[in-house]
Each structure stands twice: as structure tokens, then as C-alpha cells.
C-alpha positions as CSV (number, residue, x, y, z in Angstrom):
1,X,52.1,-18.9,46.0
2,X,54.4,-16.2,47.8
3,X,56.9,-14.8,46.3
4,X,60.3,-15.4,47.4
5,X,61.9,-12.5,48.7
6,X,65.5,-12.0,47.7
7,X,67.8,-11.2,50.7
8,X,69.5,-7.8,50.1
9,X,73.5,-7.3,50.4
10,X,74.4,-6.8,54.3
11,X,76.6,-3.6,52.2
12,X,73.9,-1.9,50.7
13,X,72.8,-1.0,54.3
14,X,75.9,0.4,55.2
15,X,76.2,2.2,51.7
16,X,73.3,3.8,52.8
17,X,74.1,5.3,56.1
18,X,77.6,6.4,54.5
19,X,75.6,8.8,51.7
20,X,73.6,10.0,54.7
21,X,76.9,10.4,57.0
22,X,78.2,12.0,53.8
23,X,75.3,14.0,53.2
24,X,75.0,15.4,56.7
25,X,78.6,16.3,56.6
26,X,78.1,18.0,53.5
27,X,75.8,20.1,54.7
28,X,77.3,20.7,58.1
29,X,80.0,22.1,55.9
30,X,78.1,24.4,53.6
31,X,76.2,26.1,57.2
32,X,79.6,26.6,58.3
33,X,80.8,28.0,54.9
34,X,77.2,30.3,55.0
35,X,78.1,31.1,58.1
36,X,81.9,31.9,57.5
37,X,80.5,33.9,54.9
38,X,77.5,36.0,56.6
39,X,80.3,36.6,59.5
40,X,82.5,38.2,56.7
41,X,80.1,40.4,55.1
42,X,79.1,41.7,58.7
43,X,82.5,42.7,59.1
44,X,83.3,44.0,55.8
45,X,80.5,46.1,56.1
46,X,81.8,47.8,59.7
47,X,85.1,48.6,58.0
48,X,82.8,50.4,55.1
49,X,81.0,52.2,58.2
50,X,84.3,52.9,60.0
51,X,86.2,54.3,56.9
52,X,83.4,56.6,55.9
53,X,82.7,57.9,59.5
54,X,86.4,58.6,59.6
55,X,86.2,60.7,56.0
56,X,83.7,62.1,57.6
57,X,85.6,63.2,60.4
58,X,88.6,64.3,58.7
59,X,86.3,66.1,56.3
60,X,84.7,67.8,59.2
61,X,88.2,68.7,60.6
62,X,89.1,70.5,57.5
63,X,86.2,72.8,57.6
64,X,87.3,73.7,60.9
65,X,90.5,74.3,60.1
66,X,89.9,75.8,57.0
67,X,87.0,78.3,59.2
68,X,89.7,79.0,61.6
69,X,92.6,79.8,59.1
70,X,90.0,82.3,57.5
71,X,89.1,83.9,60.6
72,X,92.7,84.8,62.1
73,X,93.5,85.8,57.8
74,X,94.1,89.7,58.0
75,X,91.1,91.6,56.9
76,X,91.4,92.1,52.8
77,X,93.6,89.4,52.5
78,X,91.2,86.9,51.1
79,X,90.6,87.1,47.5
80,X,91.4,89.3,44.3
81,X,90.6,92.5,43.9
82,X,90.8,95.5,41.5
83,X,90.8,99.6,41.2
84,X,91.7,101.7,38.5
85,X,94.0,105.0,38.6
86,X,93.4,107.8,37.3
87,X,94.9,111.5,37.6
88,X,94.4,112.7,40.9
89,X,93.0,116.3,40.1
90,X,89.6,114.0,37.7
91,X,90.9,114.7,34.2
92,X,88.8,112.5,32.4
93,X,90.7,109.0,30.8
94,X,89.9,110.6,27.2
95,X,90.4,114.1,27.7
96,X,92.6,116.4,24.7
97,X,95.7,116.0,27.1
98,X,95.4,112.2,26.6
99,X,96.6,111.2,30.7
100,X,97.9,108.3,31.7
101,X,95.6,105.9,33.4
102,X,96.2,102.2,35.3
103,X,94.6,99.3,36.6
104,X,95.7,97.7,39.6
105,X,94.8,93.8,40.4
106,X,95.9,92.3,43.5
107,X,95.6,88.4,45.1
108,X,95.2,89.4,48.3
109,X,96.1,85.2,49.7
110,X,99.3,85.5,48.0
111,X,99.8,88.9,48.6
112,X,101.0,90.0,45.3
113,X,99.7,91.8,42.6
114,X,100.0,93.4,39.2
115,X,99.9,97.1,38.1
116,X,99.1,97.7,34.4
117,X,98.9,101.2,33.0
118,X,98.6,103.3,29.7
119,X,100.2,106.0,28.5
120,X,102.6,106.6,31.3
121,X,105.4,108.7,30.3
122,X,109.1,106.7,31.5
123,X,110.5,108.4,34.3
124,X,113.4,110.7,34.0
125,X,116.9,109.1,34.7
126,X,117.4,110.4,38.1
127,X,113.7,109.6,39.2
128,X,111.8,106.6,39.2
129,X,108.0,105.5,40.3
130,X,107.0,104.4,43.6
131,X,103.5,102.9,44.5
132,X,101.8,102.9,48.0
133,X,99.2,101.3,49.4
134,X,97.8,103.9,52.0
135,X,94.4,103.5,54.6
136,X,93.4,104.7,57.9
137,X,96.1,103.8,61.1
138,X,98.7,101.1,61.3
139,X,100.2,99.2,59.3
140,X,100.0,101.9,56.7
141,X,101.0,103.3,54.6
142,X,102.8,100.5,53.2
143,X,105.3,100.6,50.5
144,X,104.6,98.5,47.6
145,X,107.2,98.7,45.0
146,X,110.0,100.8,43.1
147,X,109.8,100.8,39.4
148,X,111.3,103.0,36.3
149,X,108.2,103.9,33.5
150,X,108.1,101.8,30.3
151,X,110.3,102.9,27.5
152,X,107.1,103.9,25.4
153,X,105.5,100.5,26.2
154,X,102.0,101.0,27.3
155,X,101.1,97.0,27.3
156,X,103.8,96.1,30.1
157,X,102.5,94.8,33.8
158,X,104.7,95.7,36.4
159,X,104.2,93.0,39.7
160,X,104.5,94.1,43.2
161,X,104.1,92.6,46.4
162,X,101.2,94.0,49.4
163,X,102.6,93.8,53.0
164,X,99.3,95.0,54.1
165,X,95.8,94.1,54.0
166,X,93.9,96.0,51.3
167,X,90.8,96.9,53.3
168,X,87.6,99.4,53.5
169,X,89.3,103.1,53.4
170,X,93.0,102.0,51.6
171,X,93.3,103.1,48.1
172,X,96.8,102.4,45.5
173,X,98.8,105.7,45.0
174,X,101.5,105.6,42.6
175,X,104.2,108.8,43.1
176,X,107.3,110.1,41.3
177,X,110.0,110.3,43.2
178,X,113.7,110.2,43.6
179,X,115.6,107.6,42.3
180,X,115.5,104.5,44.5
181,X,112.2,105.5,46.2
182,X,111.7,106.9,49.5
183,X,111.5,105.3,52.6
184,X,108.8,106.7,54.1
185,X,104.9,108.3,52.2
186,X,105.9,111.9,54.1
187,X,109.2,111.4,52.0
188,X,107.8,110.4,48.7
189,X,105.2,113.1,48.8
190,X,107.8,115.6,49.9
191,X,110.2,115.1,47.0
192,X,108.2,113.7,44.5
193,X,104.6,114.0,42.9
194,X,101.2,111.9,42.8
195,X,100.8,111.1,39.5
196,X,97.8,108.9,39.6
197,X,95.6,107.4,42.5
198,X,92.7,104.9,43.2
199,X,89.7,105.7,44.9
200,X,89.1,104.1,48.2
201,X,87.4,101.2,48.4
202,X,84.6,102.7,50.3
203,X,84.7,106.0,48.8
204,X,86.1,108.7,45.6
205,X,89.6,109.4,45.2
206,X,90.2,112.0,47.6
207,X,92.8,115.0,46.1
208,X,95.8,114.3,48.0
């Protein structure tokens, strides 16, 4: 005997072909989401590749810059540096006579420095000290300061400003002289006395 076959709904047909319209929409929508997405990642990453080439760049434009500024920088003008002064005719720092003695530190980017000393003696009250800043040809020598001494301070740092490069051959040289300072090294040495001096930088203090 056969067995009776039971007619399926006319619906069940259609309700098939919607879940496949549905189904092939649905995926339709997720490629174009992948897509959307794969499209966003390949730009995101260009940005990432643009902004670093341009750090890049501007990093690589700062070493030039920074190459250039150092080449056209006087010569000595730099860094820091430092000498010390002693008395001009070699009496040792702890000789009987006990002589005064400095150090001088200078920034040579700022161009400003700082003179520290021991035991110098304040200067009379018509007279005050004067430090140079002498080397070979132009621009020195170049006046770096007017001061009176300490009033029996021997821990006090007296600042001063450098209008010239300190380079190979320029030593510090610190004078008495009138009150006010002089104008001009002939004029200091003329009316006043070394009292202490650095060696140059590429040499020993030379008696003045």
C-alpha cells in the first residue's frame, strides 16, 4: 500500500526563499561592512605613515637648524667653561703671605658668568675692581664688569656678563683701578694694577 503523501503549505515555499533572500542579504551586508572596514584600516594606517614621515621631517629640520645655528655661534660661545686666578708674579695659593685667589665660570650660550674669589682684600673707597677678558686681535679686549671687593666676605660670587667669545689664547684679568673703571685695558693698566690673572686657555699666565 503507498503511503499517502501529505501536500505541503504553498507558504512554506515562499518562507524558504525569504530566509535565503534574507540570508543572502545578510551577507551582502557583512562583505560590505568587511569591506567598509579593510578600506578604513588601509587608510588609518596612511595617516600613521604620513604623520611619522612628517615627525620625521620636522625632526630632520631641527638638526639642521640646530647644525646651522651652531656653525654661525661665535667661536667659545658654546658651552661653560672655567679658569682659576691667581697672582700674576706665581705666588703659590698657600704661600706665608696668604694671596687672594679666584675662580672664574662662564656660560658661554648665555654669555654670562660668575667670578668667585678668596681672600681678596675690598678695594679702597676711591678705587674699585675691573675684570677683562683679553685674547689675540678684535674684539678684545673686552670689558667685563665693574665691581667694589667684599667687605671681608670671601664666599660672595660676583656675576658679569662676556661680550666676547672666550676662545684659544683669551685669558680673565681682574685690575684695580679708579673708581668707575676705565674705558679702555691701556687705561686700566695705566692707572691701576693687575691683581690676579688666568692663564690662557692654550697656554701659562703670561706676566703682564
Amino acid at each position: 500500500m503507498d503511503e499517502q503523501k501529505i501536500p505541503l503549505p504553498a507558504w512554506i515555499a515562499w518562507a524558504m526563499v525569504a530566509c535565503l533572500a534574507a540570508l543572502v542579504a545578510g551577507l551582502g551586508e557583512f562583505w560590505l561592512v568587511e569591506k567598509a572596514r579593510s578600506q578604513l584600516l588601509r587608510d588609518e594606517n596612511l595617516l600613521a605613515e604620513a604623520a611619522l614621515k612628517a615627525s620625521q621631517n620636522q625632526l630632520e629640520a631641527e638638526r639642521i637648524l640646530g647644525r646651522r645655528q651652531a656653525e654661525k655661534a661665535p667661536a667659545g660661545l658654546a658651552g661653560f667653561g672655567a679658569a682659576l686666578l691667581s697672582r700674576p708674579d706665581g705666588a703659590p695659593a698657600g704661600a706665608a703671605s696668604a694671596p687672594p685667589w679666584g675662580v672664574v665660570i662662564w656660560d658661554g650660550a648665555n654669555r654670562n658668568g660668575l667670578l668667585r674669589f678668596s681672600r681678596l682684600p675690598e678695594a679702597p673707597a676711591d678705587r674699585d675692581y675691573q675684570l677683562w677678558l683679553e685674547g689675540p686681535g678684535s674684539p678684545y679686549p673686552s670689558d667685563c664688569g665693574v665691581f667694589q671687593g667684599p667687605p671681608g666676605g670671601d664666599d660672595r660670587g660676583v656675576p658679569f656678563n662676556i661680550n666676547a667669545p672666550v676662545g684659544t689664547g683669551c685669558r680673565f684679568i681682574l685690575l684695580e683701578v679708579k673708581k668707575g673703571g676705565a674705558l679702555t685695558l691701556p687705561e686700566a693698566r695705566a692707572g691701576g694694577s693687575i691683581v690676579l690673572a688666568s692663564a690662557p686657555l692654550s697656554g701659562r699666565i703670561s706676566n703682564p
